[in-house]
Backbone as XML, in Angstrom:
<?xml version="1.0"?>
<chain id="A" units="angstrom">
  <residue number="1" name="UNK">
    <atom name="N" x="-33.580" y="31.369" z="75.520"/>
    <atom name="CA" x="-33.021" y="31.260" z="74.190"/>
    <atom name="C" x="-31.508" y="31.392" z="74.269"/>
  </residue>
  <residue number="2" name="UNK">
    <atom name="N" x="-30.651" y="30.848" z="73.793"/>
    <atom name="CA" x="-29.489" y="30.339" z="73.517"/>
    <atom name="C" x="-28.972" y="31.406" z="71.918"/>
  </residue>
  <residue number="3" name="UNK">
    <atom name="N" x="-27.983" y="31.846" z="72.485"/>
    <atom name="CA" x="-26.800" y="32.929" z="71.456"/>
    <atom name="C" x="-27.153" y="32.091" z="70.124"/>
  </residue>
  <residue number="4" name="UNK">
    <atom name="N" x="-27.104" y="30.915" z="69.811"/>
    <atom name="CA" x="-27.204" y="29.916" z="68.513"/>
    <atom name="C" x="-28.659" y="30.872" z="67.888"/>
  </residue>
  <residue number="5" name="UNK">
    <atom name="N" x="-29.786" y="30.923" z="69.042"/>
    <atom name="CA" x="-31.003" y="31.105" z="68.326"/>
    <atom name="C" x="-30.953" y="32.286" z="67.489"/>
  </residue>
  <residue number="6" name="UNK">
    <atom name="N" x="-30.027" y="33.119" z="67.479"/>
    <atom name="CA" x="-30.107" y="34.914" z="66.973"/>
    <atom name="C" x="-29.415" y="35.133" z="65.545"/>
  </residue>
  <residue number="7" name="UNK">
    <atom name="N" x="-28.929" y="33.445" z="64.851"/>
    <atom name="CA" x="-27.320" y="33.709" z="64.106"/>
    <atom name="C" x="-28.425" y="33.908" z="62.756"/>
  </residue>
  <residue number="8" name="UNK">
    <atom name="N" x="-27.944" y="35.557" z="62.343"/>
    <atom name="CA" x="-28.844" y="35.928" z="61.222"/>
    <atom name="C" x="-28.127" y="35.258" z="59.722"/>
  </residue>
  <residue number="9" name="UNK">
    <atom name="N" x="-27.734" y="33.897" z="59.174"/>
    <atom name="CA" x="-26.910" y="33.791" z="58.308"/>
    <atom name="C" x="-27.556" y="34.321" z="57.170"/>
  </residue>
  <residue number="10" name="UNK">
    <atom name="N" x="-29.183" y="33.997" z="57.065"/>
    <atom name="CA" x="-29.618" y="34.683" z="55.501"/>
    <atom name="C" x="-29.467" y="35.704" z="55.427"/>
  </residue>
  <residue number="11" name="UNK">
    <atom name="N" x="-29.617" y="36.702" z="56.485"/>
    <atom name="CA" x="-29.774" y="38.141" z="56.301"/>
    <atom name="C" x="-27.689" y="38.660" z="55.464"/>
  </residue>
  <residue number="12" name="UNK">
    <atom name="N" x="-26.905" y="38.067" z="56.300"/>
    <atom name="CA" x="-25.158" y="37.723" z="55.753"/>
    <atom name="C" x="-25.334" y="37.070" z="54.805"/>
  </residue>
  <residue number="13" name="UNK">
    <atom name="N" x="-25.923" y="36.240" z="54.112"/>
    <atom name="CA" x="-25.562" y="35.499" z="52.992"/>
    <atom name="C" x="-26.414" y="35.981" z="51.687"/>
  </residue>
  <residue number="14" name="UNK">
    <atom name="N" x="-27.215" y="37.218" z="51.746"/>
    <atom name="CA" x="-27.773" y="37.685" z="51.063"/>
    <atom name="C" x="-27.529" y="39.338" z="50.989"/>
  </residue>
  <residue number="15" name="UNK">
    <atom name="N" x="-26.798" y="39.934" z="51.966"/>
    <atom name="CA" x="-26.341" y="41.007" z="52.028"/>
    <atom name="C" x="-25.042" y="41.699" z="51.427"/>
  </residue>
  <residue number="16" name="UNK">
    <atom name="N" x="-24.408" y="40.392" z="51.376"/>
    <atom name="CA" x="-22.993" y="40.823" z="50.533"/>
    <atom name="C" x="-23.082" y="40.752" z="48.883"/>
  </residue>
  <residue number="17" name="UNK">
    <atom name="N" x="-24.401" y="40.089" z="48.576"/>
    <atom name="CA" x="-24.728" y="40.081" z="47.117"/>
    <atom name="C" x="-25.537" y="41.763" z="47.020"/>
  </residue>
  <residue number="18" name="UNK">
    <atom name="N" x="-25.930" y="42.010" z="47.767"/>
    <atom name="CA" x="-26.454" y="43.286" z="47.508"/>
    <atom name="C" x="-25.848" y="44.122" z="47.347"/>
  </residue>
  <residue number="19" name="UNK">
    <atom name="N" x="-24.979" y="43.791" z="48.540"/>
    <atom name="CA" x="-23.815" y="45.301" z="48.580"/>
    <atom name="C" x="-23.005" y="45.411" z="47.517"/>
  </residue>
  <residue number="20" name="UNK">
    <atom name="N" x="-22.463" y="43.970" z="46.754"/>
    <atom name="CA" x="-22.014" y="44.108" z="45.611"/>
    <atom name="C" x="-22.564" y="44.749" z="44.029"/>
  </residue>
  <residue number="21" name="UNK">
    <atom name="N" x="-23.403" y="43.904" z="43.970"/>
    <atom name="CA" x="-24.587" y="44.732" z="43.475"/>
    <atom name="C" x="-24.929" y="46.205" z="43.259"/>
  </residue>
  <residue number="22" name="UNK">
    <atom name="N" x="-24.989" y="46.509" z="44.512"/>
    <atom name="CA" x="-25.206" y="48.400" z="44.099"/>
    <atom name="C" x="-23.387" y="48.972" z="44.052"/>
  </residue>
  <residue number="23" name="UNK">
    <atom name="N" x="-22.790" y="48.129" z="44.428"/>
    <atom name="CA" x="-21.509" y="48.682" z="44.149"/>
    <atom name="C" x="-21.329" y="48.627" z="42.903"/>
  </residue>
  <residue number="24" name="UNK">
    <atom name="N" x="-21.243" y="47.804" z="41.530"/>
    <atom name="CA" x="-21.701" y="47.747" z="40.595"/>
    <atom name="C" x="-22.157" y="48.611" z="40.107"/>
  </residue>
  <residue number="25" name="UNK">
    <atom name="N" x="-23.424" y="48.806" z="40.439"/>
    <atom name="CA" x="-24.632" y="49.838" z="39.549"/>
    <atom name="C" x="-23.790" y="51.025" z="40.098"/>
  </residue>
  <residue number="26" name="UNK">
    <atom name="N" x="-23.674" y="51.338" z="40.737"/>
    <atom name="CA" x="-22.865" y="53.234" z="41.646"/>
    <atom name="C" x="-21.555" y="53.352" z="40.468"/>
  </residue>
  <residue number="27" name="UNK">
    <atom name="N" x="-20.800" y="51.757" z="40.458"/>
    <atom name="CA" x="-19.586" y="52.458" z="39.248"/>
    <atom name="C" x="-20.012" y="52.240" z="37.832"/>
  </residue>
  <residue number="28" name="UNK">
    <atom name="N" x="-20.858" y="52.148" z="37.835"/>
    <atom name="CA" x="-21.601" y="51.883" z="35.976"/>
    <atom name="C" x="-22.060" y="53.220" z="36.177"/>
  </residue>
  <residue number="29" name="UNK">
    <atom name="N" x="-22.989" y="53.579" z="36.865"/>
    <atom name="CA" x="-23.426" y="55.221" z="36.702"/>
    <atom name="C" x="-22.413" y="55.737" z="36.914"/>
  </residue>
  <residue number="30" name="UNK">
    <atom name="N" x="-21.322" y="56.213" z="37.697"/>
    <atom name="CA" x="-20.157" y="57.134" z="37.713"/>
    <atom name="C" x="-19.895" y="57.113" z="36.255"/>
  </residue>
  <residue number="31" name="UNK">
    <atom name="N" x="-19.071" y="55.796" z="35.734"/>
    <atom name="CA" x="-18.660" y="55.562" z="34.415"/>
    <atom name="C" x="-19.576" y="56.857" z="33.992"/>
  </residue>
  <residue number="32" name="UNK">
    <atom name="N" x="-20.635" y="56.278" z="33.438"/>
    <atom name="CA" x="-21.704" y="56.911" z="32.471"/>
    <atom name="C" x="-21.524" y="58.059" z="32.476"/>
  </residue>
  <residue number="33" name="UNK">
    <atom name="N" x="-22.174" y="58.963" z="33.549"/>
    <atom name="CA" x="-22.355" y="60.195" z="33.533"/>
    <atom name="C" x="-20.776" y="60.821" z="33.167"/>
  </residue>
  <residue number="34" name="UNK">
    <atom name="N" x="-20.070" y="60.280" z="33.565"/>
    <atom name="CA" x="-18.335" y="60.633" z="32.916"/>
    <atom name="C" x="-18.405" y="61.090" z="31.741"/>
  </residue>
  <residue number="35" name="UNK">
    <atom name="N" x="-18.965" y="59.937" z="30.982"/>
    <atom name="CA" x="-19.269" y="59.981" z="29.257"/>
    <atom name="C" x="-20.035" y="60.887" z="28.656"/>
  </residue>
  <residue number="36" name="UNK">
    <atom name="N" x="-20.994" y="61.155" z="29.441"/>
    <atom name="CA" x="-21.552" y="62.508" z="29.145"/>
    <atom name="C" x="-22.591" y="61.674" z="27.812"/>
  </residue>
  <residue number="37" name="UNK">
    <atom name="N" x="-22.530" y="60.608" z="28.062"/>
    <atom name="CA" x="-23.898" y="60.355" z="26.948"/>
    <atom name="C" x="-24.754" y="59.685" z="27.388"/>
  </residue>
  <residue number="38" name="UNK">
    <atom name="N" x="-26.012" y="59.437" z="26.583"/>
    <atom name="CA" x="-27.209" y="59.387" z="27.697"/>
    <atom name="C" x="-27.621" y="58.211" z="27.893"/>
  </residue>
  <residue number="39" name="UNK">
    <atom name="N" x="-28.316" y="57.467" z="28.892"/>
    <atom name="CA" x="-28.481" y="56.647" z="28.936"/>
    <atom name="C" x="-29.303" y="56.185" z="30.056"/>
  </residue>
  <residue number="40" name="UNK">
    <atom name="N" x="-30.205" y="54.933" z="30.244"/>
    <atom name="CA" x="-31.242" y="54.321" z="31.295"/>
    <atom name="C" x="-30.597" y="53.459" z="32.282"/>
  </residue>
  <residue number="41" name="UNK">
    <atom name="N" x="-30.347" y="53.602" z="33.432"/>
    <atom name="CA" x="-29.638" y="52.568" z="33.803"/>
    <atom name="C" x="-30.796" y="51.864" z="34.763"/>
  </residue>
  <residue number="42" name="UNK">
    <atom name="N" x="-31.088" y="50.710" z="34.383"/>
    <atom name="CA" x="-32.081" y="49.623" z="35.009"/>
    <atom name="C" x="-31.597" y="48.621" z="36.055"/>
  </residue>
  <residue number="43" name="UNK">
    <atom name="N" x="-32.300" y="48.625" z="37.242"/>
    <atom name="CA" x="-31.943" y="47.251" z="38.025"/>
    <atom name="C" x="-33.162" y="46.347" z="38.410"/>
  </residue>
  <residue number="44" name="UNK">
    <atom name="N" x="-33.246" y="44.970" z="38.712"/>
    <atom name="CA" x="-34.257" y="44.309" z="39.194"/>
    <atom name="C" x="-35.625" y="44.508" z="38.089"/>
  </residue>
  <residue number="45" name="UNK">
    <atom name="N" x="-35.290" y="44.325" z="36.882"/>
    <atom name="CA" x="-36.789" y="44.120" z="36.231"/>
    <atom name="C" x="-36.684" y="43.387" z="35.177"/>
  </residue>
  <residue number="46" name="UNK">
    <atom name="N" x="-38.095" y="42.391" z="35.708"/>
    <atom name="CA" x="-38.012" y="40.874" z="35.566"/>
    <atom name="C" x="-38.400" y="40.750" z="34.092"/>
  </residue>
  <residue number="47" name="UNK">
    <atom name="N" x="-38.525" y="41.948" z="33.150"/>
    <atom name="CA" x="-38.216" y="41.177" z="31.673"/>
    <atom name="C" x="-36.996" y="41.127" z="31.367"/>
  </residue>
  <residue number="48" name="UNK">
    <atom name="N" x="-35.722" y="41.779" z="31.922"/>
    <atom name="CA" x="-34.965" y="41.255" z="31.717"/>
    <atom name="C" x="-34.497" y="39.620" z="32.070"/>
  </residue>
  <residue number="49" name="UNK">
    <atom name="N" x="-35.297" y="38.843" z="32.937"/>
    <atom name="CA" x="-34.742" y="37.558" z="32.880"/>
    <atom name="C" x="-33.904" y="37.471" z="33.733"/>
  </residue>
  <residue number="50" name="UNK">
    <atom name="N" x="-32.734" y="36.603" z="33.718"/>
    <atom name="CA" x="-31.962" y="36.659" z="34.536"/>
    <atom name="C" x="-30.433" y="37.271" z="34.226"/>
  </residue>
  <residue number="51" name="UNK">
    <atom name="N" x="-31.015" y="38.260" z="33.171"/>
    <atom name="CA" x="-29.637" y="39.223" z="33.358"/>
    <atom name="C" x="-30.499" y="40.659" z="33.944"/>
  </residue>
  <residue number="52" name="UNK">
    <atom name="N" x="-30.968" y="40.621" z="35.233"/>
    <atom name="CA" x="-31.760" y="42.078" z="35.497"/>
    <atom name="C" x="-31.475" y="42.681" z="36.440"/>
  </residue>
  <residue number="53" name="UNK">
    <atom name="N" x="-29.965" y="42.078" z="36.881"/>
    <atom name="CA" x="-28.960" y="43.214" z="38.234"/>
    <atom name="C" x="-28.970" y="44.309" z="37.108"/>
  </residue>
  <residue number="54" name="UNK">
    <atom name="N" x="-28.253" y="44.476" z="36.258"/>
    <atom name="CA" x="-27.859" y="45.768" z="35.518"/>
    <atom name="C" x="-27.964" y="45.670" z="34.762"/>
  </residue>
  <residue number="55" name="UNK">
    <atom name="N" x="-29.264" y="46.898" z="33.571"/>
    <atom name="CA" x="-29.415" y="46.758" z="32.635"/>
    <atom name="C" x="-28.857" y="48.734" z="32.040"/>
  </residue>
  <residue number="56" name="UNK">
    <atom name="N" x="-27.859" y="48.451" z="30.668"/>
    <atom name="CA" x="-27.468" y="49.688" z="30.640"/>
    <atom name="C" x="-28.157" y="50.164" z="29.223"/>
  </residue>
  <residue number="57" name="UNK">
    <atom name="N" x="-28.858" y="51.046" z="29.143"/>
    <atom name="CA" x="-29.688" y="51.420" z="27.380"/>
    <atom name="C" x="-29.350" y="52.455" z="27.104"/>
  </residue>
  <residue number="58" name="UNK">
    <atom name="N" x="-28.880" y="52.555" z="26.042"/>
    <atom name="CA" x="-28.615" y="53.770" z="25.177"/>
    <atom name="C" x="-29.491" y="54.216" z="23.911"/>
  </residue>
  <residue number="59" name="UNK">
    <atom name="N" x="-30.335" y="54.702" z="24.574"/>
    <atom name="CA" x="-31.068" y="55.169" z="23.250"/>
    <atom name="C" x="-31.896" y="53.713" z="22.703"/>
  </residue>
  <residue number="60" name="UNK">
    <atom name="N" x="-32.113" y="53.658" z="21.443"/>
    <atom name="CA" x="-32.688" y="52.573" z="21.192"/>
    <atom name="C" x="-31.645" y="51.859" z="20.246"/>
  </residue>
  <residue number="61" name="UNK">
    <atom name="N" x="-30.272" y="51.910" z="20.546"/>
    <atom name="CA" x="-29.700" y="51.379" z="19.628"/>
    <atom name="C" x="-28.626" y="50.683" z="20.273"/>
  </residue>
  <residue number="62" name="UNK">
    <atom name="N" x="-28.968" y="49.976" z="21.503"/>
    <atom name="CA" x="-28.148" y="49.561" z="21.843"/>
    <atom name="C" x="-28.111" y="49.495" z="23.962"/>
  </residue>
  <residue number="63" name="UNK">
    <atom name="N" x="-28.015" y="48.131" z="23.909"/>
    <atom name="CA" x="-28.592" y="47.707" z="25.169"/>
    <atom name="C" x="-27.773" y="46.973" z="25.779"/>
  </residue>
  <residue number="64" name="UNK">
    <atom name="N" x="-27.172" y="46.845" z="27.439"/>
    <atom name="CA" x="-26.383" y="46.104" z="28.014"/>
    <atom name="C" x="-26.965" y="45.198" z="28.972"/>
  </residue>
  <residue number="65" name="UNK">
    <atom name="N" x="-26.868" y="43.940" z="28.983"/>
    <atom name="CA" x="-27.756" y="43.599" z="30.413"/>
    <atom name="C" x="-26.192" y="42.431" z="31.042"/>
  </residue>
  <residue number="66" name="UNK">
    <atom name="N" x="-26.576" y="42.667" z="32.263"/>
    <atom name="CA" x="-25.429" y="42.092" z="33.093"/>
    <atom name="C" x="-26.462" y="41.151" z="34.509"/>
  </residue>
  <residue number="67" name="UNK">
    <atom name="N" x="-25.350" y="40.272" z="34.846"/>
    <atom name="CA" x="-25.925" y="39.224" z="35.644"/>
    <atom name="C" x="-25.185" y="39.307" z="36.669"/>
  </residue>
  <residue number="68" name="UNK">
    <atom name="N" x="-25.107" y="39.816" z="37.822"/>
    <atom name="CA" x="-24.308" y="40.024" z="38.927"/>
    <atom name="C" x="-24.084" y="38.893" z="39.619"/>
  </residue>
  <residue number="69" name="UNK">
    <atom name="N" x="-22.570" y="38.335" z="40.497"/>
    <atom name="CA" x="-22.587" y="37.418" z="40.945"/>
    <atom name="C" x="-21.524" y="37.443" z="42.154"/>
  </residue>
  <residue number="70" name="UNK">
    <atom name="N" x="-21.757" y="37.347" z="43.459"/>
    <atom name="CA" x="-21.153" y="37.234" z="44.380"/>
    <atom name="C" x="-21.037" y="36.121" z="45.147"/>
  </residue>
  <residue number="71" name="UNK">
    <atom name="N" x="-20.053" y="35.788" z="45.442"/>
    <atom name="CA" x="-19.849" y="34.349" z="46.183"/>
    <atom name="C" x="-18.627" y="34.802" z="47.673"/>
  </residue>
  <residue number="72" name="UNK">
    <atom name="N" x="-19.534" y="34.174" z="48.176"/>
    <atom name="CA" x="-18.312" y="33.890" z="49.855"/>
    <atom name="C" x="-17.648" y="32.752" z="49.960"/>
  </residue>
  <residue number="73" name="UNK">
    <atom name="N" x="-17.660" y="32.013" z="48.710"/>
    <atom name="CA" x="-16.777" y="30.695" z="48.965"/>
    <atom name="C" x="-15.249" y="31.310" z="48.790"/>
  </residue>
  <residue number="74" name="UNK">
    <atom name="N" x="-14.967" y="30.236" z="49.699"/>
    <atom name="CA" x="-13.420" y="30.999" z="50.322"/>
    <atom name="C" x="-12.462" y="29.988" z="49.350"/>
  </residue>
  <residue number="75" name="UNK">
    <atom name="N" x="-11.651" y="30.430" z="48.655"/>
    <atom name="CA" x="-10.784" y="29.792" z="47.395"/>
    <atom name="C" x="-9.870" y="28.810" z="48.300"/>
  </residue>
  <residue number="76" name="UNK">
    <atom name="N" x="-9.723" y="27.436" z="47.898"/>
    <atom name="CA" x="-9.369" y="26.707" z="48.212"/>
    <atom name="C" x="-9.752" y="25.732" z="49.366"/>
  </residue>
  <residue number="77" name="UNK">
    <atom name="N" x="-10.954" y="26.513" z="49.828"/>
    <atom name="CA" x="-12.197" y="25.745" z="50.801"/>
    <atom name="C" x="-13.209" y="25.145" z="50.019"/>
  </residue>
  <residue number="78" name="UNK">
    <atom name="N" x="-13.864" y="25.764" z="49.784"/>
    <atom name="CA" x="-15.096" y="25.363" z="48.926"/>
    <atom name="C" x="-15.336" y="26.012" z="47.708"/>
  </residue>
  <residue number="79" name="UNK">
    <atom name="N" x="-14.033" y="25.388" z="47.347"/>
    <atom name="CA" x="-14.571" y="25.845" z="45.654"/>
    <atom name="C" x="-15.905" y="25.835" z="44.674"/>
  </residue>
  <residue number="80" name="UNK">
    <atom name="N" x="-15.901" y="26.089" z="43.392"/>
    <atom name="CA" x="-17.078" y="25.472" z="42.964"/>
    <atom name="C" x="-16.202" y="25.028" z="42.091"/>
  </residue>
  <residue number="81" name="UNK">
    <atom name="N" x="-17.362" y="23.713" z="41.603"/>
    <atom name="CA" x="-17.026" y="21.988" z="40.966"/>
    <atom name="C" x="-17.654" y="22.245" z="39.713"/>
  </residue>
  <residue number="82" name="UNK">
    <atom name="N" x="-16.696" y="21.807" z="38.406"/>
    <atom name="CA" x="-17.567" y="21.720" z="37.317"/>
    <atom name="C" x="-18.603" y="21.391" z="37.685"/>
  </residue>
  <residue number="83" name="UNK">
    <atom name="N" x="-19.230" y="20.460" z="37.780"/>
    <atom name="CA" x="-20.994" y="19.997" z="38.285"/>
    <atom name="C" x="-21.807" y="21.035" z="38.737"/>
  </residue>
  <residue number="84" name="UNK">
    <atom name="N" x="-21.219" y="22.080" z="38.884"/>
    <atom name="CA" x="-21.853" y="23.390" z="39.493"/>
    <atom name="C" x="-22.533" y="24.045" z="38.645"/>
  </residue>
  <residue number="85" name="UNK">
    <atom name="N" x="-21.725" y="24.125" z="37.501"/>
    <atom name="CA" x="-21.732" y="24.888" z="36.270"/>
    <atom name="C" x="-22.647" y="24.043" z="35.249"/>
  </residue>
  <residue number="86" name="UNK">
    <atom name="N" x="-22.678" y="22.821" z="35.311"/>
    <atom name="CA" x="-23.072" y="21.755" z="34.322"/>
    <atom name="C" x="-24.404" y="21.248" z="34.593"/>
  </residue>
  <residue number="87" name="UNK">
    <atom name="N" x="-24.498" y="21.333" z="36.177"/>
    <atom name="CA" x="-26.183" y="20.290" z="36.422"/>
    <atom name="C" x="-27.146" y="21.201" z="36.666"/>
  </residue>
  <residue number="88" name="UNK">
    <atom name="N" x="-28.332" y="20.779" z="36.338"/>
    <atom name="CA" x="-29.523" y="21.632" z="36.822"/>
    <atom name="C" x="-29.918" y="21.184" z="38.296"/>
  </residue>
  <residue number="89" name="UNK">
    <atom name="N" x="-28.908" y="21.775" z="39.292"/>
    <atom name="CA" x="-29.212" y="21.734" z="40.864"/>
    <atom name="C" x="-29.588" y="23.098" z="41.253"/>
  </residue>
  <residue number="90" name="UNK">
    <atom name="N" x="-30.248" y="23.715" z="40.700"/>
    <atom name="CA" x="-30.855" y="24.928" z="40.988"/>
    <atom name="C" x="-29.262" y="26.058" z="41.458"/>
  </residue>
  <residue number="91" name="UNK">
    <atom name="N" x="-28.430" y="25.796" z="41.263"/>
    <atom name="CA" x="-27.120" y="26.691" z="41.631"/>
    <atom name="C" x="-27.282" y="27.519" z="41.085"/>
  </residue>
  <residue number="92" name="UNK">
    <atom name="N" x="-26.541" y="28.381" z="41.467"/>
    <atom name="CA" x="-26.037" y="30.562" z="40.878"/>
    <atom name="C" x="-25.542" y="29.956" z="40.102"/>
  </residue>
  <residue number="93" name="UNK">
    <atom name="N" x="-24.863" y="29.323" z="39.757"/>
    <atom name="CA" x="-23.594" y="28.898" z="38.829"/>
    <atom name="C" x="-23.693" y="28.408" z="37.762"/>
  </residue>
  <residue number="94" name="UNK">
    <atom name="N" x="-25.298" y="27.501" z="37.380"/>
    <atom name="CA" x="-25.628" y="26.921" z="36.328"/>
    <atom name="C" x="-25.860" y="27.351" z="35.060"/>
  </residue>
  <residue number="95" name="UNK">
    <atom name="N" x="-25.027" y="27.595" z="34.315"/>
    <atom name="CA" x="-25.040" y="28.341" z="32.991"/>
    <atom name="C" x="-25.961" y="27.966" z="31.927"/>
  </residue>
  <residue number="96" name="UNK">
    <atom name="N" x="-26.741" y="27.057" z="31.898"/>
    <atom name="CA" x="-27.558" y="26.760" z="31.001"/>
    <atom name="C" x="-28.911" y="27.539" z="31.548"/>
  </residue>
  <residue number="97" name="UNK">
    <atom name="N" x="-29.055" y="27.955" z="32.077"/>
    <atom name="CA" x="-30.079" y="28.878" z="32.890"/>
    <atom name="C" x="-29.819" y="30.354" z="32.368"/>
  </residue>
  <residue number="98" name="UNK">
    <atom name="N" x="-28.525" y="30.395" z="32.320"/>
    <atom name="CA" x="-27.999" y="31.997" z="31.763"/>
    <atom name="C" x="-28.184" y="31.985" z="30.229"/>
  </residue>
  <residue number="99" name="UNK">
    <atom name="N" x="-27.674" y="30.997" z="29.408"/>
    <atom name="CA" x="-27.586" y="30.520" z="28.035"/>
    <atom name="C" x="-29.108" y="30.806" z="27.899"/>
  </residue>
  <residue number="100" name="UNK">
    <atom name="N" x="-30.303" y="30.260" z="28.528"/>
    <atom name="CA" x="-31.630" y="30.100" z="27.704"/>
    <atom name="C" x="-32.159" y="31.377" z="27.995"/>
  </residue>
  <residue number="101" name="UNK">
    <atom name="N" x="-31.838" y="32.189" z="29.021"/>
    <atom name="CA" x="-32.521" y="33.415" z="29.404"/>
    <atom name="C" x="-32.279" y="34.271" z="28.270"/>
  </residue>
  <residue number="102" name="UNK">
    <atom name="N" x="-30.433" y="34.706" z="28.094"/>
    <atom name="CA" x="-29.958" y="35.004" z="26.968"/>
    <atom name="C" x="-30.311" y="35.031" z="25.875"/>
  </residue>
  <residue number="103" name="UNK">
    <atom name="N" x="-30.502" y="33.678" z="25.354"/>
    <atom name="CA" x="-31.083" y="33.637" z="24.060"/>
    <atom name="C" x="-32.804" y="34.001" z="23.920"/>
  </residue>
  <residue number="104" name="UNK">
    <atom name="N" x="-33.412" y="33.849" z="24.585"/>
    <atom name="CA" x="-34.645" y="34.463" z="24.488"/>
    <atom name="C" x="-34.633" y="36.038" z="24.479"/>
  </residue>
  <residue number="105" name="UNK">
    <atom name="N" x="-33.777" y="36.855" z="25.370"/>
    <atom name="CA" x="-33.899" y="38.051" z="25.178"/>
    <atom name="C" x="-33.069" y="38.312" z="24.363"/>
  </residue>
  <residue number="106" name="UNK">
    <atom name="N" x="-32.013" y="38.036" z="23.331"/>
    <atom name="CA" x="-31.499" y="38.214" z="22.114"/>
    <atom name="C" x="-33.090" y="38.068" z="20.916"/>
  </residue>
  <residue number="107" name="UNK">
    <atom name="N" x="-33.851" y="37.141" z="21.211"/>
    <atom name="CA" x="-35.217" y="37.099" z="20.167"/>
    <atom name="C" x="-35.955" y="38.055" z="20.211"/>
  </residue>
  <residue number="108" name="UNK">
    <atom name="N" x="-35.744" y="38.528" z="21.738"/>
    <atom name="CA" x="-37.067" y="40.087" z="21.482"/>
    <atom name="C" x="-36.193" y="41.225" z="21.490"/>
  </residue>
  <residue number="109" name="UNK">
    <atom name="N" x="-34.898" y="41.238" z="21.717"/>
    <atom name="CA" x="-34.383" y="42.513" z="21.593"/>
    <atom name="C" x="-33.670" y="42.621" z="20.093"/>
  </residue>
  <residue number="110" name="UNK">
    <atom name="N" x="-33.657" y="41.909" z="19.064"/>
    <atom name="CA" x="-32.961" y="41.370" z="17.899"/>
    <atom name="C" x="-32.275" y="42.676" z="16.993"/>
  </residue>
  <residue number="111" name="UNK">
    <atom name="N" x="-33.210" y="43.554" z="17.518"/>
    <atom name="CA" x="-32.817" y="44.821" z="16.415"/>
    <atom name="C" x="-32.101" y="45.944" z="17.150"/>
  </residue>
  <residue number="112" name="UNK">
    <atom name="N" x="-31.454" y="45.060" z="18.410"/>
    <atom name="CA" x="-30.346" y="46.283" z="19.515"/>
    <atom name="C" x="-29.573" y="45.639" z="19.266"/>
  </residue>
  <residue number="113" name="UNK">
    <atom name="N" x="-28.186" y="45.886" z="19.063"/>
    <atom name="CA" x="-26.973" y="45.215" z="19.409"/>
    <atom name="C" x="-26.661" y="45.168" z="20.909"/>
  </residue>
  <residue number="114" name="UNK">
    <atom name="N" x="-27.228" y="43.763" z="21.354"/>
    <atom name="CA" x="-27.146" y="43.575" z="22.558"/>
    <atom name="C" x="-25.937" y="42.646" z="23.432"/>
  </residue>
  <residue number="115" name="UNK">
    <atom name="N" x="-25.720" y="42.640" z="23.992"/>
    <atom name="CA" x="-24.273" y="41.684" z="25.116"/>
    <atom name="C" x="-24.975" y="41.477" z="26.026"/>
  </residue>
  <residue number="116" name="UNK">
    <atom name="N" x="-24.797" y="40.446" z="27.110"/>
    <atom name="CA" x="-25.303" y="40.033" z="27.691"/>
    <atom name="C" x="-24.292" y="39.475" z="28.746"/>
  </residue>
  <residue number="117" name="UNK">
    <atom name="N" x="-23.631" y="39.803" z="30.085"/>
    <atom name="CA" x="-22.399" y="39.722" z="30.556"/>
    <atom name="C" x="-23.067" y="39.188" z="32.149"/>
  </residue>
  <residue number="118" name="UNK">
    <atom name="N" x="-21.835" y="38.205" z="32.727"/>
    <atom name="CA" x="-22.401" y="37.531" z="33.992"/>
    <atom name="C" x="-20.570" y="38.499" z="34.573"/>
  </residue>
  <residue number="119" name="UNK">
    <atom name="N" x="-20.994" y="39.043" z="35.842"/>
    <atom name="CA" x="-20.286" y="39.434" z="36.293"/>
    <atom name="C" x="-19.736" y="38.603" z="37.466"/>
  </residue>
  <residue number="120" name="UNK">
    <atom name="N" x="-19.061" y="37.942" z="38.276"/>
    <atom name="CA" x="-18.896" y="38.145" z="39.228"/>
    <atom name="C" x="-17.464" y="38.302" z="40.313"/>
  </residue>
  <residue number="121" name="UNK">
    <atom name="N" x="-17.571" y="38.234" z="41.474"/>
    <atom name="CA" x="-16.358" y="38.536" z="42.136"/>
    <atom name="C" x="-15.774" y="36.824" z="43.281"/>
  </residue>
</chain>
């Protein structure tokens, strides 16, 4: 076997979204507990849809859900292309995917004042 056979890229191309990720959730809880008010802090659960990196609840009156987003495209290499944002090519990037998730969980959560935020770096 040949050095080529060992090159772990998924395990790298899926690891820096993680690490971002709980970096995220670690300064949303710091925040919080700062505040001294109370609150659920949720990750990875799939009724949230696809805002379910970070979900922040306060009580029942009021709910945050966030969409985490990390990219290794290197600025001015491989940017991303309007078309990224616009086509249904299965991309991170496709916002009409975020838009319909959104609006469905605005229908069942209707009586939280809810936001719904795509983060990324």
């Amino acid at each position: 076997m040949t050095e080529e056979s060992f090159k772990a890229s998924c395990l790298k191309n899926t690891l820096h979204g993680c690490l971002y990720q709980w970096s995220l959730l670690t300064w949303v809880a710091i925040k919080n507990l700062e505040s001294n008010e109370n609150f659920e802090l949720i990750s990875e659960d799939s009724s949230f849809e696809k805002f379910d990196d970070l979900v922040l609840k306060y009580g029942e009156n009021r709910i945050l859900f966030f969409q985490a987003k990390h990219s290794s495209k290197k600025v001015g290499l491989d940017d991303y292309k309007m078309s990224d944002f616009t086509t249904n090519n299965k991309s991170d990037a496709y916002l009409a995917k975020y838009f319909d998730s959104w609006y469905r969980l605005e229908n069942k959560y209707y009586h939280i004042k809810e936001r719904a935020y795509i983060c990324n770096r």
